[in-house]
Structures are given as C-alpha cells and as structure tokens.
N, C-alpha and C positions, 0 to 999 in steps of 0.2 A: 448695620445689623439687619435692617429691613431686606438688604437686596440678598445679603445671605439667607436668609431664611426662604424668601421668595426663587432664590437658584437651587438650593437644597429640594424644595417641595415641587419644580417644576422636575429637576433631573429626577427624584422619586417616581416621577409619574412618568415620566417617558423610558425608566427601567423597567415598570411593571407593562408597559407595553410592546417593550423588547422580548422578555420573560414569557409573557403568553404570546405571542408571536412563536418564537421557539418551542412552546409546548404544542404548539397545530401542529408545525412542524412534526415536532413525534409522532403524533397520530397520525401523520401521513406515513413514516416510515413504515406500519405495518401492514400499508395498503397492496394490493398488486399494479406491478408497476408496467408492462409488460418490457420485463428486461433492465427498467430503469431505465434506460436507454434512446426512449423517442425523443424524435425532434434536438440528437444532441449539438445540432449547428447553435443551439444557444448556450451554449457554455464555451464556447469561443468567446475569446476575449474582443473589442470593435473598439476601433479607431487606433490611427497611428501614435499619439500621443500615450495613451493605455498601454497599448503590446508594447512601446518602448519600454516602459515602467512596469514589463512584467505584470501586470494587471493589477496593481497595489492604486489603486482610484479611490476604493468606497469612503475615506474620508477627505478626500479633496473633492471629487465631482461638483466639479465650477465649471461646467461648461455641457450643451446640451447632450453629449455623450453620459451624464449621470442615470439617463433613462437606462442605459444599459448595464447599471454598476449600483447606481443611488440613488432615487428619483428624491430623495429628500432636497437634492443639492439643487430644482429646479427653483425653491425659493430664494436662493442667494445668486442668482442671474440677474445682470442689468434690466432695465428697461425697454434697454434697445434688443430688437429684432438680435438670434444668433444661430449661425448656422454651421454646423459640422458635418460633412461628407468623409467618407472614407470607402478605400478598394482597397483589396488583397490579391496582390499577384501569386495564386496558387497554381498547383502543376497538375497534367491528369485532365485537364478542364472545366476545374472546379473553378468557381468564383464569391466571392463575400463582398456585398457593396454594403453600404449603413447611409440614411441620411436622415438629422436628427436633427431639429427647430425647437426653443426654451427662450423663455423669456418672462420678466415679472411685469405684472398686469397690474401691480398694486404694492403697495409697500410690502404689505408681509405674504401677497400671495406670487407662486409662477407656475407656471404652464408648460408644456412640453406636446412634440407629436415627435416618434420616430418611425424609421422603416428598415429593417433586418433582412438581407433578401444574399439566400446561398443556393448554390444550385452545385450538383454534381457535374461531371462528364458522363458524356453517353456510355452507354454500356449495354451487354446482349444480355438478351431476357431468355430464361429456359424452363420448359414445364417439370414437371417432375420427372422424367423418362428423357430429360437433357438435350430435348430439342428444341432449337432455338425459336424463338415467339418474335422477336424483333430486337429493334434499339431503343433503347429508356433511356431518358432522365429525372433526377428528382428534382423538384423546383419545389423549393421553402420560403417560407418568408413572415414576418412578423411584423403585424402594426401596432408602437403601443402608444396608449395616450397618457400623459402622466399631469400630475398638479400637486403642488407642498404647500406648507402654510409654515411663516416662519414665529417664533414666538421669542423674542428678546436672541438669546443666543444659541435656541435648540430648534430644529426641524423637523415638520414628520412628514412624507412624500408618500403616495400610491403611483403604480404604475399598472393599469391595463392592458392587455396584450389578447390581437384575436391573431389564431395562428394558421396559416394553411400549409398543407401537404398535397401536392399534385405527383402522380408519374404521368410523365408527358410521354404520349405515344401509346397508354392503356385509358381507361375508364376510372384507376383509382384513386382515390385523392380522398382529403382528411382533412376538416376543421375543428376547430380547438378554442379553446382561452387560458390565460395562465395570470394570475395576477402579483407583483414586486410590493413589497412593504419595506419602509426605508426611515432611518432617523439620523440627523447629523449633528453634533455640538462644537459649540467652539469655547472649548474650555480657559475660561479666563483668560484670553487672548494669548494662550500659547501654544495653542496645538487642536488639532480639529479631532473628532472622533467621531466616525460613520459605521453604521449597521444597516444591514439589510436581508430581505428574505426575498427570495424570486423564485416566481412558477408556484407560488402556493396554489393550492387547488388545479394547478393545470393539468390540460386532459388533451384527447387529440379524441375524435369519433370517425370511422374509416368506414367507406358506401359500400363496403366489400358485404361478401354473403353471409359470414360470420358478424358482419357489424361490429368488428374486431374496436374495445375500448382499451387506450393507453392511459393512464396517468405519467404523468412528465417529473421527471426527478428535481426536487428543487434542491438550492443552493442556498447555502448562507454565509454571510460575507461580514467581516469586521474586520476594521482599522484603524490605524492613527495617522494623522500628517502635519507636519510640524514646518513652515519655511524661516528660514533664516536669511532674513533681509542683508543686504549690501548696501544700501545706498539708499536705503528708506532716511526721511526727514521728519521731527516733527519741533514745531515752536509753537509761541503765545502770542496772540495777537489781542491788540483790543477791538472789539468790534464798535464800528462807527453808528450803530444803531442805539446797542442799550448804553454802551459804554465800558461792557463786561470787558473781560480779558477770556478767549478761547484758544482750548488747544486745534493744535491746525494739523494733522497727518499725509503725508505724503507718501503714499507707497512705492516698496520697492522696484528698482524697473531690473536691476542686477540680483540675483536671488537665487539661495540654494533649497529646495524643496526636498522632503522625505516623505514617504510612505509606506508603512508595515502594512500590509494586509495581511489577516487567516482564511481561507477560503473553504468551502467542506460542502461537496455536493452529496446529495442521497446514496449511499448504498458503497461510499470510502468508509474506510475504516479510522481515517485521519486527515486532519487538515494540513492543504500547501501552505505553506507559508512564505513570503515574498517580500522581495525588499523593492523600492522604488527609489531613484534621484534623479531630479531637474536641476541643469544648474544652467541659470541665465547669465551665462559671461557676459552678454552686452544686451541692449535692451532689443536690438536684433537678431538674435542668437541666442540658442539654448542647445543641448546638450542633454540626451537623456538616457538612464540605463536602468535593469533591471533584474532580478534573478530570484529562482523560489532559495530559501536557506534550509529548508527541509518540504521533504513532502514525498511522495508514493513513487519508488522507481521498481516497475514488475514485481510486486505485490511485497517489495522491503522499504520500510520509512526507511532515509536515509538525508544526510545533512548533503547540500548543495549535490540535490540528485539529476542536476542537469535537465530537467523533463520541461522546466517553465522557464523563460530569458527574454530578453529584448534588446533592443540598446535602437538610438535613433537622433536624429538632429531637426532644430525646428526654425525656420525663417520668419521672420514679423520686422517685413516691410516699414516704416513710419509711413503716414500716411500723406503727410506732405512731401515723400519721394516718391509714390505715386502717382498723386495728381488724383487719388481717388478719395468720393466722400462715404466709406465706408474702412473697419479696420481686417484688415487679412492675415494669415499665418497661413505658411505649407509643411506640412508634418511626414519625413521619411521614416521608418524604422522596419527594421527587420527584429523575427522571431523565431523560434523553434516550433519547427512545421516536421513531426516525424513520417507525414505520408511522403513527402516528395524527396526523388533520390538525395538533393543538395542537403533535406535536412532544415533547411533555410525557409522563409516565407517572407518576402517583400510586401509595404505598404506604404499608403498614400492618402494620406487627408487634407483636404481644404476646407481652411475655417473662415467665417466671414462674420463682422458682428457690424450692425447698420450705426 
C-alpha cells in the first residue's frame, strides 16, 4: 500500500510538470517565429539506430543518442563511458554527422555531452538584381549538455543547447540557445513512457544590419516502448551472506522491442505518428524498422502517409571475438530523404560502451 501511494504521488508530480511544460509551450506558439522555420537541421532525426525505427526513441532512449530525443534517458546509462557516432550519406553535398557521450556518475544521476553538426552543399549567392556575389555554404551545428536525475522508477532530464549558424564565404553567421525538457517512466515493469519538449525558448541572433532575431520552433515528443524478452531468465537464489533467498534477473539478449511515438512540432496542424521494432534474433544481430501510421502528407493527415520510414540492421560484435576490452555495435539504416533524386538517405553509426 505504502509503494502505491508513494508511485501514485510521485507520477502526480511528474504530470504536473509534463502539464506546465506544455503550457510554455503555448505561450511560445503565439510568438514570431521568423517563419518557424530556423535552424530546421534539428528536427532531423540522428543516429542510425533512431532513423531505423522511424524516430519512435523518446521512451526507450538508452543510449547517449537520447540527447537528441530524451535527455531524461541519460539517468538510466551504465556507468561505463558510451559513445554513439553517427554520418548520413546525403546528396547535393549536404552532410549530418552527430557524436554523443552519457553516462551515470552516480546511482540516480547521468550526464551527457553531444555534437550536431550539418552543413549544406555549396551554392551561388545572388543580390537582389540576380547578380552573382559568390559560393556559399551553410555550416550548423549544435552543442548540447544534458544531465537527469533518476527517482525509483521515473526520470526528469534537461538538455542545453548553444547553437551556431555560419555562411561560409560571407560575414553572416548567428548564435543561439535552445533548451530539451524530458521525462521517462517505467511503468510497473511493462512498458516505458517518455515525454519530452525541445528548443523551448530557443532563439538564433544574426550580425546582420537588421540584427534579424528567430525564434526556433519547438517540438514535442511522447511515447511508449514495451520489449518482449526471448530468452530472458530469472531464479532464486540464497544468498551466502544473510542467508536470504533473492531473486536473480537475467536480461534478454534475444528480444523484440516496440515504440509508438506522437511527434508535433510548432506551427503543424497535427501530429506524426510512428511505429518502431527491434528485433534481436541472435545476441549479434538485430533487425530494425519503422514507419509514421499517420501524419501530414501536403497539407492532408492521411494514415501511412509515406513521408517518415526506416528500416536498418545492427551488428554487436561479442567482445571476446574481438579481443577488445571495450563493447561495440555497427548501425546501418536507410530513410526517406525527399530532397535527393533516389528518395533514399543512407546511415552509419558506431557505438562503443568502455
């Protein structure tokens, strides 16, 4: 009776902070935005593991990638050092690299640093009377620092973010901050549930003559994830100490995962909605796909509107066929990329956990 009333009164409190979270939210909607639209390299989804699954993460984010999805998820990181990398093979000569470090510092607290970094292809610059000024590029990039703190079975995360904007080959260029609020539970051990807000307050300031100020559109993000173990164990043991008898958990290493997300950035009319699954056929091997089940195709909601997808495959090494003392995984997956003619967009992640 005691622990319910203690999970009732904790999940109370972490509603009411979901709730006024959403309500700044509002207030920001009636802001000018300029266009809603700055800085939209952050609403790309990052890392191969993610784009597989359709971007359905905010309540799994278990790995230092939840900076970009869930920063609550940094309190449920090992101890050990972990490190996620990711590249996008885009066309045009655009490119999106990510490199993201988490880890727990302490029982109930973790840490995070990541790095966001997109750049366009060159392209001709023209004044207003269509005369060419030169070659430009945009060169982006975002560094965020995040930390959670974990409390029995609910999380709350912050994630900071300083943001820059260079044209390369002119004088312009634009600094910013955007700040992620993030919660994650794990409901009576059967299913996880993540929420988050990103880019609250963010802004961009531009050196230009105008002093041109953006506000940056934010997004908010809920979901559930639920895995269904294959091969998980657990027994009774007595322990040789008190003499007690404990239960003993063995996690799955074969395991099918799911993830719903709704997703709704500023200035939609409706949220994507997206399906996720991992399925770990062998403990080296997994298997990933993903797809929206509704969400905005040229300004009609429409059910499997094709606009969000993924699918991808993932290698994990043992570590004793290596001969390395650290644990590795290589992450492929392809997405739906509508700028480039294929349609298609290739990725690539290296994860390494010490």
């Amino acid at each position: 009776m005691r622990d319910t009333k203690k999970y009732n009164n904790l999940l109370s409190k972490t509603t009411l902070l979901v709730l006024l979270t959403f309500i700044i939210c509002s207030d920001l909607y009636a802001q000018p935005a300029g266009g809603g639209y700055s800085q939209s390299y952050l609403l790309r989804n990052v890392g191969a593991r993610p784009l597989a699954m359709a971007g359905a993460y905010t309540a799994i984010a278990n790995e230092p990638y939840c900076l970009f999805y869930n920063p609550a998820g940094l309190s449920t990181l090992s101890g050990n050092p972990s490190f996620n990398s990711s590249y996008s093979f885009l066309e045009f000569g655009r490119t999106h690299a990510s490199l993201a470090w988490g880890q727990s510092i302490a029982e109930n607290v973790g840490i995070g640093l990541a790095i966001n970094n997109y750049t366009t292809g060159s392209f001709i610059g023209r004044d207003v009377n269509g005369n060419q000024t030169g070659n430009f590029t945009d060169w982006q990039f975002a560094i965020i620092g995040g930390a959670a703190y974990n409390i029995e079975f609910a999380s709350i995360g912050v994630g900071v973010k300083y943001l820059s904007d260079a044209l390369v080959g002119s004088n312009t260029k634009a600094n910013g901050f955007g700040v992620d609020f993030g919660t994650k539970f794990n409901v009576m051990d059967l299913f996880t549930f993540g929420a988050s807000v990103q880019n609250v307050l963010g802004f961009m300031t531009w050196n230009t003559d105008s002093k041109e100020y953006n506000i940056l559109p934010y997004t908010v993000r809920a979901g559930f994830g639920m895995e269904f173990g294959i091969n998980d164990e657990e027994y009774s043991s007595r322990s040789t100490v008190s003499g007690e008898i404990e239960n003993i958990y063995i996690p799955a290493t074969r395991y099918v995962l799911v993830g719903l997300d709704a997703v709704l950035t500023q200035h939609e009319n409706a949220p994507s909605v997206v399906l996720g699954i991992e399925a770990a056929v062998h403990e080296v091997l997994a298997f990933r796909g993903g797809i929206a089940i509704a969400g905005d195709d040229m300004n009609k909601y429409e059910l499997f509107p094709m606009t969000i997808w993924g699918a991808g495959v993932a290698l994990k090494p043992r570590e004793e066929d290596l001969g390395l003392p650290f644990k590795t995984s290589i992450d492929y997956s392809i997405s739906a990329d509508y700028i480039s003619s294929s349609k298609i967009a290739h990725h690539l992640s290296l994860n390494v956990e010490f």
